[in-house]
C-alpha positions in Angstrom: 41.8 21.3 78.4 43.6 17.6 79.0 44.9 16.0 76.5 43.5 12.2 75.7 46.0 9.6 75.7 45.4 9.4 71.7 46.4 13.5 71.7 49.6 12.7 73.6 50.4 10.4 70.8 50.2 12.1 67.9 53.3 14.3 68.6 56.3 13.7 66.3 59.9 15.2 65.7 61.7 15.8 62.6 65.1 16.6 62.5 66.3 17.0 58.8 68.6 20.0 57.9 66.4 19.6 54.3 62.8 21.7 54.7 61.8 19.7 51.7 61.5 17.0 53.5 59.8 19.6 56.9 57.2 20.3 54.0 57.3 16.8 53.0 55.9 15.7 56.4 53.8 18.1 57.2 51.8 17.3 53.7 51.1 13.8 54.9 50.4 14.3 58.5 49.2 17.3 59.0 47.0 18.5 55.7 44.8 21.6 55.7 41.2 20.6 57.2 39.1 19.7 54.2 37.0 22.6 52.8 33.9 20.3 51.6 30.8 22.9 52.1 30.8 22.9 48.0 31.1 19.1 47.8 28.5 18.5 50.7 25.9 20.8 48.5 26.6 19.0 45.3 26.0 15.3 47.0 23.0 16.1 48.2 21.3 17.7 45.6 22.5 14.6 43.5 21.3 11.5 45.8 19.6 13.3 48.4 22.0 12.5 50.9 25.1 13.5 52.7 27.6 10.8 53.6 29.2 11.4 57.3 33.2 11.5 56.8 35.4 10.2 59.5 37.1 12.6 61.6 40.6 13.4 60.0 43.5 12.3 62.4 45.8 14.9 62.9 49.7 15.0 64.1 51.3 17.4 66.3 54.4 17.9 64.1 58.3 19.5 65.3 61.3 19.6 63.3 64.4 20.4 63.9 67.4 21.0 61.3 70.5 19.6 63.2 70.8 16.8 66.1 71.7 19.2 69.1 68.1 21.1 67.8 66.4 18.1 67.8 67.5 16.6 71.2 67.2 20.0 73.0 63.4 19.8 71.7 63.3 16.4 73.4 64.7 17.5 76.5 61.9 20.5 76.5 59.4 18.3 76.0 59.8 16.0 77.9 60.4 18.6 81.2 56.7 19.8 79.8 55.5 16.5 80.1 54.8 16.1 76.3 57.0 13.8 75.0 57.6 12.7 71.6 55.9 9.4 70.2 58.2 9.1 67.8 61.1 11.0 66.2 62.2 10.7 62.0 66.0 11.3 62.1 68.3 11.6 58.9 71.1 9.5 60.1 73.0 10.0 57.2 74.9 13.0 58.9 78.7 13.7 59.0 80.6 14.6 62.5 80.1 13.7 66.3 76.1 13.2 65.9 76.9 10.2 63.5 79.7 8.5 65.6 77.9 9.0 68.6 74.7 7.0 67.1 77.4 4.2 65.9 78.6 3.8 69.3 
């Protein structure tokens, strides 16, 4: 299966050395599908309907805990041809990662 050109944007990177803020994430991109059978039975018998819902956009998350982690994921997948749309970095790091993103 080929991915659209909407697929091969939905893949992000975290890198974060906190997995509160992994879990954080993953809560608002990438929630559990919704589980509605219960709901859908309920709305009909009340107005004798059922009310289509909009397919759910999903993200394709990483994360990574430390900056060499997080650019050796880049450089993986970007040899796969899957790149990254975008990447949420804590910049707020001590040692060579943070004067190297100053430079």
């Amino acid at each position: 299966m080929s991915e659209t050109n909407t697929q091969k944007h939905r893949r992000i990177l975290v890198i974060d050395d906190s997995r509160a803020i992994h879990d954080d994430f993953r809560k608002i991109l990438c929630p559990p599908a919704p589980t509605s059978q219960e709901l859908d039975r309920f709305e009909t018998a009340l107005f004798d309907t059922k009310t289509e819902v909009p397919e759910q956009i999903r993200f394709d998350l990483d994360v990574a805990h430390q900056g060499e982690e997080g650019l050796e994921k880049v450089r993986r997948a970007l040899a796969a041809g899957k790149p990254y749309a975008t990447a949420f970095i804590d910049v707020r790091k001590s040692g060579k990662w943070t004067r190297i993103c100053r430079s």
